[in-house]
N, C-alpha and C positions, 0 to 999 in steps of 0.2 A: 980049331980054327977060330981065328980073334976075328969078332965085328966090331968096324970103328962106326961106333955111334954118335960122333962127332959130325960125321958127312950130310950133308943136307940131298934128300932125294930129288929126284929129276924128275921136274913135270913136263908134261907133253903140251905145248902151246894150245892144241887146237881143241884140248878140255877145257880152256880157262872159261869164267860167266861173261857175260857184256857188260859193258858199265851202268852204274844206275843211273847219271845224271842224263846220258842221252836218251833214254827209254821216258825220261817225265816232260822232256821237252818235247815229246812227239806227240804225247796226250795234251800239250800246253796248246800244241797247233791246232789240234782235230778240235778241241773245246771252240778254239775261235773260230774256224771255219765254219763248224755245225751253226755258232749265233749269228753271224754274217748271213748265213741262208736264212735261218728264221726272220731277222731285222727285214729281209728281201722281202721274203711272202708278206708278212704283215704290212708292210708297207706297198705293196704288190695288192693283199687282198682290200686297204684303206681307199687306193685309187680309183682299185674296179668299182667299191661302194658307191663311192661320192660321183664317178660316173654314171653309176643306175640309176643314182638319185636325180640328178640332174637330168637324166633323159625322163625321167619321170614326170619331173617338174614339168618341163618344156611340151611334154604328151599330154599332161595333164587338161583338160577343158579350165578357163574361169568359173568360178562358183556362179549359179543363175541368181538371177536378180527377182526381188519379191514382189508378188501381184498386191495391190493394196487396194482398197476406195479410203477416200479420203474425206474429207468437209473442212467449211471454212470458219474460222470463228466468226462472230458477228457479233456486233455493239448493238443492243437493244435492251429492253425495260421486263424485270420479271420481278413477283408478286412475294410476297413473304408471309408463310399462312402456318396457323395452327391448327394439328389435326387433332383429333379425337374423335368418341363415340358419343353418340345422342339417343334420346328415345323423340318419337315423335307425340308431342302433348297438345290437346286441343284445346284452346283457350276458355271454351264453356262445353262444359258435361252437365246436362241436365239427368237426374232422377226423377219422375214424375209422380207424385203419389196425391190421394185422392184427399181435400179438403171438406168432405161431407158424405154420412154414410148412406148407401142406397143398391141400387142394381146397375148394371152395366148394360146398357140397352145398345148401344153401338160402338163401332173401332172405326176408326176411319182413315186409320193409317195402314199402308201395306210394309210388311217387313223392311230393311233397307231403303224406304223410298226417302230422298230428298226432299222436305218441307221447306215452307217459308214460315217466318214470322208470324203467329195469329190464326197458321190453318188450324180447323179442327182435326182435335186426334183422339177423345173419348169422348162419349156423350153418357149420363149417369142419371137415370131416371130422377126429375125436379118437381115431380107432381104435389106431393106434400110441401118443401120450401115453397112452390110458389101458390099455396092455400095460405099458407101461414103470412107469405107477402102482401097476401090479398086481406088477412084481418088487420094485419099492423097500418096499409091504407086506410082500410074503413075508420080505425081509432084515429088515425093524422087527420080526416076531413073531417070525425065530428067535433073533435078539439079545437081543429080551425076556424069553425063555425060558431062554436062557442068564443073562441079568442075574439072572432068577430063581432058576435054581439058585448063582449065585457069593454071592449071598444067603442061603439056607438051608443053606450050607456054612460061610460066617463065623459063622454061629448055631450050629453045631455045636459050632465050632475055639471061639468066645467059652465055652461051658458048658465043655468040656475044658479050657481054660486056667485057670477058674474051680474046678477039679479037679487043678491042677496035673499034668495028664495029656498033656497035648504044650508043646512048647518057646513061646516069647513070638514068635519068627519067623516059624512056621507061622499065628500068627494074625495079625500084619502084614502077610505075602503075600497073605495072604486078604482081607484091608480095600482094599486095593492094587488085588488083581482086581477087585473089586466096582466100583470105581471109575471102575478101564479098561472096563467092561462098562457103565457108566451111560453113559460118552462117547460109546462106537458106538450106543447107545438114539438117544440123542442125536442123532449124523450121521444114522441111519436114521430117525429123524422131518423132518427138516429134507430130505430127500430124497421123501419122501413127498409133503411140503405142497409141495415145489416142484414135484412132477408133478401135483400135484393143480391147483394155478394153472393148468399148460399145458394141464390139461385144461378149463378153466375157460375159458382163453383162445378156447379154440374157440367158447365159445357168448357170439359179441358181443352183448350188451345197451346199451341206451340208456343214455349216462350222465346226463344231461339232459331233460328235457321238453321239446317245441320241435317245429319242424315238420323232413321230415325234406327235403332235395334231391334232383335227379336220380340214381339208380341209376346206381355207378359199377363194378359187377360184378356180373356172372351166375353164376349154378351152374354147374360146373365149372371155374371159372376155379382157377388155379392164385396161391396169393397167398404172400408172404414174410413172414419173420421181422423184414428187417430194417423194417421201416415205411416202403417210397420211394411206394408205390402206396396211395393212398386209396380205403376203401370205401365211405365214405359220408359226410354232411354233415348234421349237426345243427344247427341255432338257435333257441334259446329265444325265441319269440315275446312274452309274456306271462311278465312285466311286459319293459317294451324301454324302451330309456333312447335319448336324443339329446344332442348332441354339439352343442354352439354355443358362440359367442364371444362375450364382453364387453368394451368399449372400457376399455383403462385409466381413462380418467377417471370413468367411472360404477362402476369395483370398487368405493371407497370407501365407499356407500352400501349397496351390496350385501353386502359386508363388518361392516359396521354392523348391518345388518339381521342375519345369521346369529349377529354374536356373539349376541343379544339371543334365539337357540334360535328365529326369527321360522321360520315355513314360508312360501315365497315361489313365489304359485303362475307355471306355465309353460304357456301354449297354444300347440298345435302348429297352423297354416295351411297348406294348401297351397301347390302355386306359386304359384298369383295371388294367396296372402295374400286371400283373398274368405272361402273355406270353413274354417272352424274345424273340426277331424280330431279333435283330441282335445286333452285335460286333464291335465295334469302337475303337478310339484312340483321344485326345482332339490334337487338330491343334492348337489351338491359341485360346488366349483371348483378348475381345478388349480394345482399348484404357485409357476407361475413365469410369467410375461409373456414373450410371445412377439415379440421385438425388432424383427422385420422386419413385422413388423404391429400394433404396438402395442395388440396384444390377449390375453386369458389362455382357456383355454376351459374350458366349463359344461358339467356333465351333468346332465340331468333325467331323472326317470323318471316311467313312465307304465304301468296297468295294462293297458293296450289287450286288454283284455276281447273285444272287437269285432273283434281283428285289422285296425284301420283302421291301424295304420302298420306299414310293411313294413322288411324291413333293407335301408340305403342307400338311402333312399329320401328325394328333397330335400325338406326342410321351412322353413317362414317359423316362428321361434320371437318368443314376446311373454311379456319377463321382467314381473312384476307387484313393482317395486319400494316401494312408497310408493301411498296411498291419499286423495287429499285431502279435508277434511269437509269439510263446510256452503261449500262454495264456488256463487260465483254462473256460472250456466251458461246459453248461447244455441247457437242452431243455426250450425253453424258457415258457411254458407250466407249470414249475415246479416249474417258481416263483410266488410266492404269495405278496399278499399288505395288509399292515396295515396301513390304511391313505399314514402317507409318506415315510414309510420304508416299506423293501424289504427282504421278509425272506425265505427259504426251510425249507423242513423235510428232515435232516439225519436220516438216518434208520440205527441205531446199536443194532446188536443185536434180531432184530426183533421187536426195538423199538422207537417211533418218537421222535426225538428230533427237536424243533424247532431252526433255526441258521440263523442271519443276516446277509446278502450280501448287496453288491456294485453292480448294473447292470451294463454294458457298454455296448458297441458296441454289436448289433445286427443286426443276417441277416439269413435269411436260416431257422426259427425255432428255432435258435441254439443263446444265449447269453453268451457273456464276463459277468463273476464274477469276484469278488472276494469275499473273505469270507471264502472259501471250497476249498479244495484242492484236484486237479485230482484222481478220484479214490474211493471219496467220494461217498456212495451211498443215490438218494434225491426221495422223494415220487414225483409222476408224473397222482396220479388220488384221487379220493375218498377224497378232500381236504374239502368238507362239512361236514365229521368227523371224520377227525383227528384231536387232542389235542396235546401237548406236553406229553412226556410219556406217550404215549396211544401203548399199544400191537395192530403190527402188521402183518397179512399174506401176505406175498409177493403172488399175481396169477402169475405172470411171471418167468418161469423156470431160464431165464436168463437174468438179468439189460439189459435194453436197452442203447444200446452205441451210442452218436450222430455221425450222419459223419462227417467228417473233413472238414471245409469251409476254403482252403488256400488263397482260392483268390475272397471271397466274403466277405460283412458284410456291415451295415448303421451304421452312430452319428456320433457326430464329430471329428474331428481329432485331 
């Protein structure tokens, strides 16, 4: 049997595949419909956001407003001073020591007691000086006596010669003696006063006012001519001067000042510089600059009445150079720092504004400005947060006003 392999076989319709091009457009739909939904929700979840947010806002309280005290600037006059350290130096320190050798028969001073002028303070047995005082008179009165007669002998020989009754040489030898009898007057006074001094020597007196120091000999003590052993120690308490230093570069003003006859006062501090001791005046400055310190040193005095400063005793000195007027002043408390400037909070309004100053001259709590003008009210606490236009409550009924510092203040001149 022949097969015609020419004939094409018979397919069955309902085997055939589906087309390709309808099966990609159906994935072309479902792609966009899936993004359609997601644009929805994103856009859906964007709405609800900005809704939350906004109920938020609206829920939200105002930020609170800051509790402050405050103060007012004020135009007034502050002081421009140089500080340093001092010692306190008494202007006379006596060593006593003894001008004639003997025994110590009395003290008549007690430890630390305040003398005057002249009191007695050792007495030094004068028995022997005043033997030796008492020969040296008896030689002055018979020399005197003799002077006296070589005297009323020239007044003799003078009428005789006036009589041409003795020769011109007799009464020459006679003017001669007289002469040489005025000289030994003479030595025998000058022997006198100088036993009289050693007798004098013996009775030590104060040469100075001043308080006295430790007892540095007792009665009987045996003391020298030559002066190696000290009896005693005087220092003049009152008036007491101090001893400080000024930087070269502020002499010039200082200088200034004295030509012009200015009196420039001095206070004396303690060590902590806290307690004010006492009130002075600067006396003088020395000669010459002192190279290894590029300083010249001041002496001030002071009447210390009180005995509040002692000798050697360390002091904080505050020179009163220069006085500045009508300058504008704030607590110094009220300025702030930014690195290297220097700024307040003016409060207008009830509200902070931040404002650049100039510091100067401080003293007292209290600083020179500039920047703000008298009157100006400046924040003075709660500076951890305040902002620039930040609302705030003043707690003080009334700005705090500085005192007036007319005749204090520190910097330089």
């Amino acid at each position: 049997m022949t097969v015609d392999t020419n004939e094409h076989p018979i397919v069955d319709p309902s085997h055939q595949l589906p087309a390709h091009g309808s099966d990609s457009q159906r994935h072309k739909v479902m792609w966009i419909v899936i993004g359609i939904v997601s644009l929805l929700v994103f856009v859906l979840a964007i709405v609800l956001l900005w809704r939350h947010h906004e109920a938020a806002k609206k829920a939200a309280p105002p930020p609170p407003k800051i509790n402050i005290t405050t103060a007012t600037a004020e135009k007034g006059n502050i002081g421009v001073y140089l500080d340093a350290i001092g010692t306190v130096t008494p202007v006379y320190t006596d060593s006593i020591t003894s001008q004639v050798t003997g025994l110590v028969v009395a003290v008549h001073f007690k430890e630390g007691q305040l003398v005057r002028k002249g009191d007695p303070l050792i007495e030094i047995d004068s028995r022997p000086y005043r033997a030796t005082l008492l020969q040296a008179q008896g030689a002055l009165e018979r020399d005197q006596n003799v002077l006296a007669q070589a005297q009323m002998d020239l007044e003799r020989y003078r009428a005789a010669w006036a009589r041409n009754a003795i020769q011109k040489q007799l009464l020459d030898d006679q003017e001669k003696l007289v002469l040489q009898d005025e000289g030994t007057v003479k030595n025998d006074q000058g022997t006198v006063q100088y036993d009289q001094i050693q007798v004098d020597f013996c009775h030590i007196t104060a040469p100075i006012a001043g308080r006295m120091g430790l007892r540095l000999v007792d009665p009987g003590n045996l003391v020298q001519s030559a002066g190696t052993v000290t009896l005693a120690v005087i220092t003049q308490i009152a008036p007491i001067t101090v001893i400080f230093t000024i930087p070269e570069d502020s002499l010039g003003p200082v200088e200034a000042r004295l030509r012009k006859k200015a009196t420039l006062m001095v206070d004396a501090f303690d060590r902590t510089a806290q307690t004010k001791i006492a009130n002075g005046k600067l006396l003088t400055i020395d000669n010459q600059i002192d190279t290894t310190t590029g300083t010249v040193k001041a002496r001030a005095v002071f009447d210390n009445k009180n005995n509040a400063l002692f000798p050697n005793q360390f002091v904080n000195t505050r020179l009163l150079v220069n006085t500045l007027q009508g300058v504008t002043l704030i607590p110094a408390s009220a300025i702030q720092q930014n690195g290297q400037a220097s700024f307040v909070y003016v409060i207008q309004d009830n509200i902070a504004h931040t404002r650049s100053i100039k510091p100067g001259v401080a003293n007292g709590g209290l600083t020179q400005v500039d920047g703000i003008n008298p009157g100006d009210v400046v924040a003075n606490s709660s500076f951890d947060k305040l902002q620039d236009n930040v609302s705030v409550v003043v707690s003080n009924n009334a700005p705090a006003k500085p005192a007036p510092a007319s005749t204090s203040g520190s910097g330089a001149p």
